[in-house]
C-alpha positions, 0 to 999 in steps of 0.5 A: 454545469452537468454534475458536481463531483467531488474526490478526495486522497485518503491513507498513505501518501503515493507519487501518482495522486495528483496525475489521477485527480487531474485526469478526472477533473480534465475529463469531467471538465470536457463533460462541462462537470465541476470537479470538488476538492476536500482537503486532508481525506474524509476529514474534508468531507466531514468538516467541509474543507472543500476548494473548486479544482479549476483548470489553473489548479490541476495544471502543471501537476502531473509530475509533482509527488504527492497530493495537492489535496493533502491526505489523513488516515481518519476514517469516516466512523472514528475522526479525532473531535476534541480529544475523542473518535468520533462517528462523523458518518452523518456530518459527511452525508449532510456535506455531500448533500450540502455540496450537491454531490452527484459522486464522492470519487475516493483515491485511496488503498485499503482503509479508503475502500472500507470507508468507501464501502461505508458510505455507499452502504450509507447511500452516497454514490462512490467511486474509488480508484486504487492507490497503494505503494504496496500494492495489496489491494485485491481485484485489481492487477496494480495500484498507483504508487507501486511502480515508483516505490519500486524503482526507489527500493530498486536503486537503493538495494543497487547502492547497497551493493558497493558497500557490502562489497567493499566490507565483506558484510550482510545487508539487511535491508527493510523494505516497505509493503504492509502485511505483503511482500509486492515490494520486496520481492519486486525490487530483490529480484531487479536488485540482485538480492540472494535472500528475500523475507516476506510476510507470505513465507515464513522464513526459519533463520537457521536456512537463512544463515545456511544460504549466506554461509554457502555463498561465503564458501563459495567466495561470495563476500557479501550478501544483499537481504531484502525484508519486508517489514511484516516478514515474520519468522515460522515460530511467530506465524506459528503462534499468531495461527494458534491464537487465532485458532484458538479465537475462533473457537473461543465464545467468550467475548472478554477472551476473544477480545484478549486474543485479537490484542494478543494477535495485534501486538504480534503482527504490528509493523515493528521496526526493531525487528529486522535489527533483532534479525541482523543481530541474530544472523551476525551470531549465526553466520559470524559475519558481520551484519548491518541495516539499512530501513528506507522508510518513507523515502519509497512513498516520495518524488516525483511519479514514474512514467507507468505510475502517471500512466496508470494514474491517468488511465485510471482516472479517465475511467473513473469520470467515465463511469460518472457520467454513465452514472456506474457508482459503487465501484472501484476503476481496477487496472486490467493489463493495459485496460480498466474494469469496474469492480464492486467495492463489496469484492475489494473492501477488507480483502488483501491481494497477497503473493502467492507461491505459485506467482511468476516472480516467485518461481522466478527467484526460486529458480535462480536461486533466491532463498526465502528461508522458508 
């Protein structure tokens, strides 16, 4: 036996986890390498909840949703232990050690590659592959999990138009994606949406109203609104920007502490607000408004094509870079290719829409207001 590896899923759960941990462990396999499962994310590690992955384990999942090694949104520096957060950092270390690691193969979006970047600076050798529905991790052209969730916010907003059509209605529906836009406006465009809120726009509500009762005019009778869960309106950007300004200014530490919870509590993903928005639009517009939230219904099923695509694409690269020993680094997607990427480049940063992406200028042209 080469080396031994171990990998964990960490975060929110995405259709294409299991593709990719069996990509990995089928190729370390041929290398003659064994491939350590830890169950429930970093807990795993911390607490040793670990399982060999054989060839039995990873066959037949390739289809199958989810993770087969369960996943947590503990992070290494802050773990639930007896009623507190607790800095299992070390015991994570004395594991991987205690294993015999040569690599810890991290599967995971945003907060994964925090804690991935963590331990390599704690001196583990780490390799991440990029997970995430909404699709907001930098230096990297997708993530796995995307592809499918789009596909369901698609078929939804498809399945929302015969009703709103039939009632003559606004259809606001949420749609999932964090602090980006990636999902909304994807499936807004392929569903056919007339307005599209994300987080990256700021959306006044009188323009929005303006667009719906210009298609009402137009004997349009309904109208199909994707928003974006951390869609904010341009008085509340406008307030968390003075915040923050007003933070970075500020050298008292108490006060600066006041402002981040300030900032906090405006920008948490609160799902009452896209009923304040329906709420706030049936008196604008007079006509009448509903919601549909989709919630976790985007994260689930089985993988699409792409996304098992991807997972596999990204998961032999990931074994690859093992065996030449490269760590420190996360397996980006790259067109059709993979290129390895320095967690110290992905960590803490966010892959946003911008106004100039294809997509956008794509909706603007046909129409599609983002109420900004």
């Amino acid at each position: 036996m080469n080396k031994k590896i171990g990998i964990l899923t960490a975060g929110g759960d995405s259709p294409g986890l299991n593709a990719a941990i069996r990509a990995v462990g089928k190729r370390l396999a041929a290398a003659n390498c064994q491939l350590i499962g830890f169950r429930d994310g970093f807990e795993g590690i911390a607490f040793d909840r670990s399982v060999v992955l054989t060839g039995e384990m990873l066959s037949g999942i390739l289809t199958i949703g989810g993770t087969i090694l369960h996943t947590s949104r503990h992070k290494p520096n802050k773990m639930p232990l007896n009623g507190k957060l607790v800095d299992m950092s070390e015991a994570i270390i004395e594991n991987y050690r205690k294993n015999r690691l040569s690599c810890l193969v991290c599967i995971g979006g945003g907060g994964t590659h925090k804690s991935a970047l963590l331990l390599k600076k704690a001196g583990l050798n780490i390799v991440t592959i990029p997970k995430t529905i909404d699709n907001d991790l930098a230096m990297t052209d997708s993530s796995i999990g995307f592809d499918t969730a789009l596909d369901v916010a698609t078929g939804s907003i498809d399945s929302l138009h015969s009703t709103a059509s039939s009632h003559k209605r606004i259809m606001l529906v949420e749609i999932m994606g964090h602090r980006t836009g990636w999902l909304a406006l994807g499936s807004g465009i392929a569903g056919g949406a007339d307005v599209i809120l994300i987080p990256e726009f700021p959306y006044d509500l009188n323009k929005v109203a303006e667009t719906l009762l210009q298609r009402s005019s137009e004997g349009k009778l309904f109208s199909i609104v994707p928003v974006a869960e951390g869609a904010l309106s341009v008085s509340q950007a406008a307030e968390i920007a003075a915040l923050e300004a007003q933070k970075a200014e500020c050298e008292d530490k108490k006060k600066r502490v006041e402002y981040k919870q300030q900032i906090d509590k405006l920008t948490e993903l609160r799902h009452d607000r896209i009923f304040e928005v329906a709420a706030d639009l049936e008196k604008l517009t007079g006509l009448e408004t509903r919601v549909t939230v989709l919630g976790h219904l985007q994260r689930g099923g089985k993988p699409s094509t792409v996304d098992r695509l991807r997972a596999t694409v990204l998961g032999r690269a990931c074994a690859e870079a093992i065996l030449d020993d490269r760590f420190g680094v996360m397996v980006a997607l790259r067109g059709l290719d993979t290129e390895l990427v320095p967690l110290e480049k992905v960590a803490g940063k966010r892959r946003e829409v911008t106004q100039d992406h294809p997509w956008v200028d794509c909706a603007r042209s046909l129409g599609i207001s983002f109420g900004d």
